[in-house]
N, C-alpha and C positions, 0 to 999 in steps of 0.2 A: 207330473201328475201327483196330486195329493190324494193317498186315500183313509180314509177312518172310520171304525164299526160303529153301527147303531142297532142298540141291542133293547131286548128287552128279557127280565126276569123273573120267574115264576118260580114261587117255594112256597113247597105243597107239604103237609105233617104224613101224608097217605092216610088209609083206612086205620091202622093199627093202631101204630104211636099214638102216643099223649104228650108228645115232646120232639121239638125238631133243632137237631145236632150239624143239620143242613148250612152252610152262610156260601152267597154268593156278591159279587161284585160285578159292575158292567159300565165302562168307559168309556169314553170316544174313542182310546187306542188299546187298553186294559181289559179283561173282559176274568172272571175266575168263578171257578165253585171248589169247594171245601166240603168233607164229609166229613162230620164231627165222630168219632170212636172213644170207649170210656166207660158211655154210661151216663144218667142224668147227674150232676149239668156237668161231669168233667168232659162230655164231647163236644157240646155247644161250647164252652171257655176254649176249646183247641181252635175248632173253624174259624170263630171270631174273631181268635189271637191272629191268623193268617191274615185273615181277610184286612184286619186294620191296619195291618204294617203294608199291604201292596195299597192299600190307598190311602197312602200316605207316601205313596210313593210318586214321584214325577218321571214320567216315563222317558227313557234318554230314545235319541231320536235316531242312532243306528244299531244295525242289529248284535255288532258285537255287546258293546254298552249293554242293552238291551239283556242279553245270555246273562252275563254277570250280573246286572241290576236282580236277576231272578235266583239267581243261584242266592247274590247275597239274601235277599228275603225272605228264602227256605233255612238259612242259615242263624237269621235272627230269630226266623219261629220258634225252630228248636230252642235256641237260650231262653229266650220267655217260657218255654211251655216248661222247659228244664226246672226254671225260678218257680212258675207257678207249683209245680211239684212240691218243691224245695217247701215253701209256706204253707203247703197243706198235701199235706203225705197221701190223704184219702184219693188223692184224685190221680195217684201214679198208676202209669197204663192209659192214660188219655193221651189222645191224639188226633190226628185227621189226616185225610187225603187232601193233594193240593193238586189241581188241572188249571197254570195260566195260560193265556194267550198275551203277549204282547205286540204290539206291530209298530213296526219300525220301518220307516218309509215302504215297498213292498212285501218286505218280509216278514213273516208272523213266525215267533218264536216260543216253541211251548215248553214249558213246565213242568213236569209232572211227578208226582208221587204217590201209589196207592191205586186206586180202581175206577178214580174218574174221568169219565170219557171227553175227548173233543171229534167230533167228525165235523167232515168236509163235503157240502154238497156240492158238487158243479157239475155243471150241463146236465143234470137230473142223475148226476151219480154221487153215489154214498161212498165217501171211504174214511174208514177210523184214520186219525192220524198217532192215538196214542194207543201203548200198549198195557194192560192192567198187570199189576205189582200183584198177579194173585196166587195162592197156592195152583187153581185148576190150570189155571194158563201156563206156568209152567210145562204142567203133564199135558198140555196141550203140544207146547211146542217140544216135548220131547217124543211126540204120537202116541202117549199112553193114552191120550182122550181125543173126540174128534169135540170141534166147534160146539156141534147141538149137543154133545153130552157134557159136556162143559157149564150149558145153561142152567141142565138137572141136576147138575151133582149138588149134593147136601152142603157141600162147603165151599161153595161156590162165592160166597162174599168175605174167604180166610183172606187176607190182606198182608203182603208177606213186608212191605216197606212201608212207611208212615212217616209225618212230620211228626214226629213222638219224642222230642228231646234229644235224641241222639244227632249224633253227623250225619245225617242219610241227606248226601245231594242228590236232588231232582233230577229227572232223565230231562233232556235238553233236545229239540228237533228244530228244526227249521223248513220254511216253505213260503215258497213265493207264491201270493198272491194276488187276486184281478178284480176289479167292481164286479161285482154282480153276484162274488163268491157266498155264499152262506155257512157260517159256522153255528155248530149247537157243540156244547160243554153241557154234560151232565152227571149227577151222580148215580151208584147203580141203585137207585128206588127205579128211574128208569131203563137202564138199559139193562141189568137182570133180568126183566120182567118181561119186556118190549122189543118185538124182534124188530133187526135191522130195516128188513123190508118196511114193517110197519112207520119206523121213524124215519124212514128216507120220505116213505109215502107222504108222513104228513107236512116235512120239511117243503118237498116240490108243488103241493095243492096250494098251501095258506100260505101267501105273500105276504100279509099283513105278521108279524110277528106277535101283538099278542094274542093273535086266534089260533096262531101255528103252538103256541107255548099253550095254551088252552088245551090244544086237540093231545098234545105227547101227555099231558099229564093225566085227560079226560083217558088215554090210551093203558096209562099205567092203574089208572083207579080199577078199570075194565078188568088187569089181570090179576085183581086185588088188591093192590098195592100196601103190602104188608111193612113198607119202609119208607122215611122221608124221600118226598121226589122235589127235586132243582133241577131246573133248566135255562141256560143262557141261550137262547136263540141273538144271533148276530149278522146282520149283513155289511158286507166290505160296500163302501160306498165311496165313488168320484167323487170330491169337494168340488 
């Protein structure tokens, strides 16, 4: 059984912004979003930088391959982003979140670095598959904070790891797999904003993916959306 995503892409500036630091990608096995951080345009020059080395990339076809393939791409980020620095000083302290998916024969392998989310829809249930790189989540998992105060808190988009130049390798997870499965990757213009229920709900209603990527970001406008909003909606599909 062959299987590979079919995705589609929605990047949205939100209400706020005048500028979106936002970049994503979506492949037939490849799928990523990037949250640009910085400031204008050293946050956009960080997403972009990501986004062009994974697609540029040929995705290897088992899952170890795969791990490494990703780790090395986090790895090149950083030197580029390192360089871009290096040529222009102004722009030190940019960086971005990085959330891939790759899939490799059943197995889908994630990436990640920062606050961008991938969830996992099947049989009508929602579950996060990554965890955020953030100050609250920390205090979350040490029970200073519960979940819903987590959403409130003021600093709730501090980002404690980033593709910033440095060594920072990806957290790496893995998971098998089935047609039928749906992933959404987003960054938090969405999911700060958008409760879980809400994007499970619209995940399981709209089959059609770009009216489901419509409805999460029609969801985020709703709760102001005071941040760029990207979302990869993907469904795993039988060849």
């Amino acid at each position: 059984m062959t299987l590979i995503l079919r995705s589609t892409i929605l990047n949205d500036v939100g209400l706020v912004r005048t500028n979106n630091e936002d970049s994503a990608l979506a492949g037939d096995r490849l799928v990523a979003v990037a949250d640009g951080m910085g400031g204008l345009p050293a946050g956009e020059v960080a997403s972009e930088i990501v986004i062009r080395i994974l697609d540029e990339l040929t995705p290897p076809a088992g899952p170890d391959e795969a791990t490494d393939a990703l780790r090395a791409v986090v790895s090149t980020a950083n030197q580029r982003i390192r360089a871009a620095i290096t040529v222009d000083p102004a722009r030190d302290g940019m960086g971005t979140t990085l959330t891939a998916a790759l899939l490799a024969e059943q197995t889908l392998v994630l990436a990640q670095v920062g606050d961008s989310r991938c969830y996992l829809l099947r049989d009508g249930e929602l579950t996060q598959l990554t965890r955020d790189d953030t100050f609250v989540q920390a205090l979350v998992d040490q029970g200073a904070l519960s979940p819903q105060q987590a959403r409130q808190h003021p600093q709730r988009s501090l980002v404690t790891r980033a593709v910033q130049g440095t060594d920072t390798p990806p957290a790496i997870g893995t998971l098998t797999v089935f047609g039928g499965d749906r992933l959404l990757l987003c960054s938090d213009g969405l999911s700060d904003y958008v409760e879980d229920e809400a994007i499970a709900a619209a995940l399981a209603t709209y089959g059609d993916r770009q009216l489901c990527g419509e409805q999460l970001v029609k969801l985020a406008h709703q709760a102001g959306a005071p941040d760029n909003v990207t979302v990869v909606v993907s469904d795993v599909t039988d060849v």
